[in-house]
N, C-alpha and C positions, 0 to 999 in steps of 0.2 A: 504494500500500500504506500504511495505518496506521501500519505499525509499521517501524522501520528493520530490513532484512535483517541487514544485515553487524555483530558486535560486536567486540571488541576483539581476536580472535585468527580472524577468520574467519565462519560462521554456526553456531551452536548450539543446541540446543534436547532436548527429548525427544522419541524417537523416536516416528513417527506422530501429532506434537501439529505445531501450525503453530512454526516455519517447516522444522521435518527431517520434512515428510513426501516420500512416493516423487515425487508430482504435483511440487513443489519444488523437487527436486532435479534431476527432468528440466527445466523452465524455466532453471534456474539451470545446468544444463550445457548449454544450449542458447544460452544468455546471452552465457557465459563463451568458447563454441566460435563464435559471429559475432563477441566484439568480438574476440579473439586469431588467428580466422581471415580474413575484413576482406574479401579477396580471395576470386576462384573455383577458386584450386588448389585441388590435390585432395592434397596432401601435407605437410599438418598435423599434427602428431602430441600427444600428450596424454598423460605417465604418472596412473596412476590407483593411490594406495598406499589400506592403511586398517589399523587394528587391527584385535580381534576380538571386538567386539561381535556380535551376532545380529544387530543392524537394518544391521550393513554389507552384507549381503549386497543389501537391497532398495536400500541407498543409491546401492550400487554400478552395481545394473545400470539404477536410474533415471537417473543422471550416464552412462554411456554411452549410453544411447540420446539422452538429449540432445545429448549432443556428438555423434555420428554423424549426427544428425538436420541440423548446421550443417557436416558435411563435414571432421570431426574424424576422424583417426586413433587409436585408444584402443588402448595396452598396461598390462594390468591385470597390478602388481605384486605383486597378494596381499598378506600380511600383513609389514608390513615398520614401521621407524621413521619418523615423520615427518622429523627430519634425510636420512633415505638419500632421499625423495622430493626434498626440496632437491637434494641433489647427485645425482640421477638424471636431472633434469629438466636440468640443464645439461650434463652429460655424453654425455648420449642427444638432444642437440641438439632438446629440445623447446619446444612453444610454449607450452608450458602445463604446471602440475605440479597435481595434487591429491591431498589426504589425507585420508582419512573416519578423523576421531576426533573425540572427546571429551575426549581427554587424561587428568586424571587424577579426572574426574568418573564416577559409577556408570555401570552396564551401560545403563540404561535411555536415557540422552542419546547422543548423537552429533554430529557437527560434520563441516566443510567448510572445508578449509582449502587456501587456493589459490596456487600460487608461479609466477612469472613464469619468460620463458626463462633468466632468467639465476641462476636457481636460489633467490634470495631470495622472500619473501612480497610479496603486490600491497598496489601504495602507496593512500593513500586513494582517489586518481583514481580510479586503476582500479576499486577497488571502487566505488563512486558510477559509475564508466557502467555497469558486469555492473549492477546494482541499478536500474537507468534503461531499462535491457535487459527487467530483468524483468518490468517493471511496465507494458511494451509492448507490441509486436506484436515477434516476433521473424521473421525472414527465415530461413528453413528452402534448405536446398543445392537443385541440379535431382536427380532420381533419379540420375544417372548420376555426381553428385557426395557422395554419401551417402559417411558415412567407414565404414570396418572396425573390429572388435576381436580385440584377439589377445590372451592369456596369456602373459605374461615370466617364465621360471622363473628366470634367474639374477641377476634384480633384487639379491636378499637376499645373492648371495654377490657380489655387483660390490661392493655396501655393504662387507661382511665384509672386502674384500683393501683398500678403499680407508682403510677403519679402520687396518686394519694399518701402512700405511704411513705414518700420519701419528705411529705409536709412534716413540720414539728408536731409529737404526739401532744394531745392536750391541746392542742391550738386549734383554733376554727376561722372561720372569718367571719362570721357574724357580727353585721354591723356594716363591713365594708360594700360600698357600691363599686362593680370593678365595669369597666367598657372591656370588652373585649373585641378586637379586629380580628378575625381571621383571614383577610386577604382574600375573600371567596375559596381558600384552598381546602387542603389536606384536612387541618382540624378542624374546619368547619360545626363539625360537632361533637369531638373530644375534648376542646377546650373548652367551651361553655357548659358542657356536663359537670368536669371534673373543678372547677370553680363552683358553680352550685352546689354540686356535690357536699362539698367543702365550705357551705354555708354561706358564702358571698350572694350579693344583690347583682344577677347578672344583666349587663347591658349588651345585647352584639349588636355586630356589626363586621360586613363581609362573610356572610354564613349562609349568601344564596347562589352557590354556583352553577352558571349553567355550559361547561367548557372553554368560556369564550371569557370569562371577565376574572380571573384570579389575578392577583396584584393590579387590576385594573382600578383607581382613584380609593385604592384600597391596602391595606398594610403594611409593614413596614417600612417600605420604600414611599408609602402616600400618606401620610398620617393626618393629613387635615381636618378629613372627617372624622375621624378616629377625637380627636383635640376638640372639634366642635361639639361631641355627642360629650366630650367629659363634662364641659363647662356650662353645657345647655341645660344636662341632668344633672347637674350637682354631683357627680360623682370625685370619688377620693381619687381613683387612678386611672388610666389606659393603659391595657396591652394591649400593644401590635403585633402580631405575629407575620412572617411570609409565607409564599405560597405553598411550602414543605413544613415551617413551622420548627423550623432546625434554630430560628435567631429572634430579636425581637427589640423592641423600641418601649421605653415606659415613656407615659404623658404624665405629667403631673397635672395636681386637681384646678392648676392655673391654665392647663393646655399647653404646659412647655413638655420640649420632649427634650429627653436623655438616651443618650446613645451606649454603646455598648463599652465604652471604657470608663462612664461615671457609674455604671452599675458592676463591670470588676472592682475598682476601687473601693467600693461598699462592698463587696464580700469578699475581696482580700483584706479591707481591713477587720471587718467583726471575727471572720475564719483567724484572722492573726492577732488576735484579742483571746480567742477562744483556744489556741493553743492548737488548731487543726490546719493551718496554713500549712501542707508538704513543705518541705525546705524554705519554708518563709518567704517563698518566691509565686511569682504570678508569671505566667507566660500568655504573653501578646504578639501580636506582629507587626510590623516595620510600618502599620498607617495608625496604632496607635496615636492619642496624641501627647505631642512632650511635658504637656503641663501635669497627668495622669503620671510618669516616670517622676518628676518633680515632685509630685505628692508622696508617690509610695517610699520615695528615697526619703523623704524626713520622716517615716515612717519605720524608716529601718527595716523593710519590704523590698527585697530584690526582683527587677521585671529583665525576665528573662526574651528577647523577640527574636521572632522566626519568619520567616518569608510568610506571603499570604495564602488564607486557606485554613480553614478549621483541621481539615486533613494533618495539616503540617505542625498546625499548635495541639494537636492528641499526639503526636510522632514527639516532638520535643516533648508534653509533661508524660509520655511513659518513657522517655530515653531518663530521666530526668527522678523518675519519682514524683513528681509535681499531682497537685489535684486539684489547681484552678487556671484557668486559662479560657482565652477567648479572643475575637476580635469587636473594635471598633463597631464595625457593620450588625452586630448585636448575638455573634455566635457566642453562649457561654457558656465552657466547659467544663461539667464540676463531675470527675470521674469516678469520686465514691458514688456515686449516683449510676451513670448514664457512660456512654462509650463516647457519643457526640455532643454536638451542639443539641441546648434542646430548649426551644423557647419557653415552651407550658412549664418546665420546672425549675427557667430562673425567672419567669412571670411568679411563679408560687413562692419560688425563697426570697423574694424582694417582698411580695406583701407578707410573710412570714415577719421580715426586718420590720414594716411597716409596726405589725401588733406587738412583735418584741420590743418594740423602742416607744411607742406611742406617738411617733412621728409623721408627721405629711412624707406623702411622696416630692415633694417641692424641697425639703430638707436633705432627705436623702438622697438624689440625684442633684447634688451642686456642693460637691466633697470639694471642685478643688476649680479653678479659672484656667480657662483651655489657653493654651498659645495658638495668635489664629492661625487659621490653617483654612488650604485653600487647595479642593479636587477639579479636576478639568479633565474629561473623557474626549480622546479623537478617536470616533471610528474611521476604519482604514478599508481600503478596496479588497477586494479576493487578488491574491498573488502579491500584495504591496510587502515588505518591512520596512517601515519607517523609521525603526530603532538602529537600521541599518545605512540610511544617508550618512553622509559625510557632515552634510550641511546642519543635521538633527545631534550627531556624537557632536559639534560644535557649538550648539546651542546650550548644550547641556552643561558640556564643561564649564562655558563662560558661568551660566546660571549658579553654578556650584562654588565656583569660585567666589563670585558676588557675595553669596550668603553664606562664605566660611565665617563661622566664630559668632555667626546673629540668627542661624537657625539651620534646616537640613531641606536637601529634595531628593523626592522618589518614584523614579518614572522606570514605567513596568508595561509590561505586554501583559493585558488580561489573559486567565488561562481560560476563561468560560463563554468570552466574546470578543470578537474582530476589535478588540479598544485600547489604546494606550492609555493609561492614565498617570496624566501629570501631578504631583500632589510636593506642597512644599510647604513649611512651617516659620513663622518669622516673627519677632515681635514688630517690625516695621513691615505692616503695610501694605504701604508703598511700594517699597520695592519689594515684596512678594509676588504682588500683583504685576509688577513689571518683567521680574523675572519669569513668572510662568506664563504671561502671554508673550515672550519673546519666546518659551522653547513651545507652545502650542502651536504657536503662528506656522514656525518651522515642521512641525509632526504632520500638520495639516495639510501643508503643500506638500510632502513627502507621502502621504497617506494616498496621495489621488482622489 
């Protein structure tokens, strides 16, 4: 193949464009069901989750027929969280986990996102032999080893009770009025169960999906209405979730929203109060912001950072011992818990902090004064590198130069979309803003 299958959180793409077509998918579950399956038993098994996109439905029954084709057992969990597929696939003692999304990109895209038995996402290896797999001859079962599929209705409420229990015992939320977004996605109605459940006043919001509108003016990535519905009902907080429900955004009860580093900071600092911080360290990644490092450093809190991707911050806190981590963009990783990113369970342990402290969520999301900081995305043409002009590596250099000793920049090739993103941090500015429209300007015309 050309082009590498697998990117930074699994494989990607738009729906019926190369590589998320139907054809694809059956290789690539066909792939995935020889190298996990190995052997001629016939007692393999594979959970299958997805959001609710429209093209999950072909994705879905493309990846089963491949995996059945290799003597896979397939229990298709329907519309559920990426996290509940991590901890489904361990629990249900499987060999394989998969999740058809796209996360928090439009309707049109879709994704493949694949977890090993032991509930966490495949290491690069593995991905590089499925991909090796692909691009081969793949060895198909005898007839009589052909695997089955079946429909798992209580996937979403196994999730829902095992939610539950990782809430503080004795604690409720009674009293609390919560909004909850679900992005029209995945938890559409695991999250709003398992908050009432749990005794909250639920408000949703994004919990009517009809294929076509997940993250559409809707959560994590949209929070307006989300922010509107807080301050309209009188409600204490906003969760937002995306459309897999792996990350999340809190509103506070004023309609301000906190992103995913003033909510590590609050449970790296109570976790390192409470004597449970792993190595008194928190592990972030490189869009982080510096003001969050500044906090946890007079804190006597080391932040450990890793390239971008939730993938990459579970890779570093298990090389590490670590058991908090996360990104910016709102993935939080709290591994005594959970293998991933899992919004609904640091939605739960922030209003936890909420009843344990007696505090607004307006308190507790504003630990520490950000350094600003400034994102700028250039999508790029089919066949471009722009990271590759002469004129772009020149842009850059000067930029970096500029802003030695008064702040940092960090320009990257999306791994999940055709986008460079320019991002830089500064106390002036001014020239922030000068420096990164000078190296956009240049990505731009390099991009085609």
């Amino acid at each position: 193949m050309a082009d590498k299958l697998f990117g930074t959180d699994g494989v990607r793409g738009m729906a019926n464009r190369w590589p998320m077509t139907a054809e694809m998918a059956l290789r690539l579950g066909a792939a995935a069901g020889r190298h996990f399956r190995g052997d001629r038993r016939n007692n393999h098994r594979v959970v299958i989750g997805k959001d609710t996109r429209l093209s999950g439905y072909m994705i879905e029954n493309a990846l089963t027929a491949g995996l059945t084709s290799t003597g896979m057992n397939v229990l298709l969990l329907g519309p559920v969280p990426t996290p509940a597929v991590g901890h489904l696939t361990h629990s249900m003692r499987a060999d394989l986990g998969i999740m058809i999304s796209a996360s928090h990109n439009p309707f049109h895209d879709n994704g493949i996102k694949l977890f090993g038995p032991d509930g966490f996402k495949l290491s690069d290896g593995d991905e590089a032999a499925i991909e090796a797999l692909v691009a081969g001859e793949i060895r198909l079962a005898e007839p009589a080893n052909i695997g089955r599929a079946k429909r798992v209705d209580e996937g979403r409420q196994r999730y829902v009770e095992f939610i539950k229990t990782t809430f503080p015992s004795a604690k409720r939320l009674h009293g609390l009025k919560v909004v909850i977004d679900c992005a029209n996605g995945a938890a559409y109605r695991a999250a709003p169960e398992a908050l009432w459940e749990l005794g909250a006043e639920v408000v949703p919001v994004g919990v009517s999906p009809d294929g076509l509108n997940i993250n559409a003016g809707c959560g994590s990535t949209d929070t307006a209405e989300a922010a509107r519905k807080v301050v309209e009902s009188g409600a204490d907080v906003g969760i937002c979730l995306d459309g897999d429900a792996d990350r999340l955004m809190i509103i506070d009860e004023r309609g301000r929203v906190a992103d995913g580093d003033q909510i590590m900071a609050l449970f790296a600092r109570r976790w390192a109060e409470d004597g449970r911080l792993a190595g008194n360290t928190l592990v972030a990644t490189v869009m982080s912001n510096l003001g969050m490092e500044r906090y946890l450093d007079g804190l006597g809190i080391a932040l450990a950072r890793t390239g971008v991707g939730d993938r990459r911050v579970v890779e570093a806190m298990r090389a590490g011992g670590f058991n908090l981590g996360g990104e910016q963009s709102g993935h939080i990783v709290m591994t005594d818990y959970a293998t991933t990113g899992d919004g609904l369970l640091a939605g739960l342990h922030f209003l936890a902090e909420m009843i344990a402290t007696g505090q607004p969520a307006s308190t507790l999301t504003q630990l520490f004064q950000t350094v600003p900081q400034v994102l700028e995305n250039v999508r790029f043409a089919s066949g471009k590198a722009p990271l590759e002009d002469a004129g772009v590596k020149a842009a850059i250099a000067e930029g970096a130069a500029r802003l030695e000793g008064q702040g940092r920049l960090l320009i990257r090739k999306s791994g999940t979309e055709p986008l460079v993103r320019v991002m830089a941090e500064c106390e002036d500015e001014a020239l922030m803003a000068e420096v990164v429209g000078g190296i956009v300007a240049e990505v731009s015309r390099a991009a085609g």
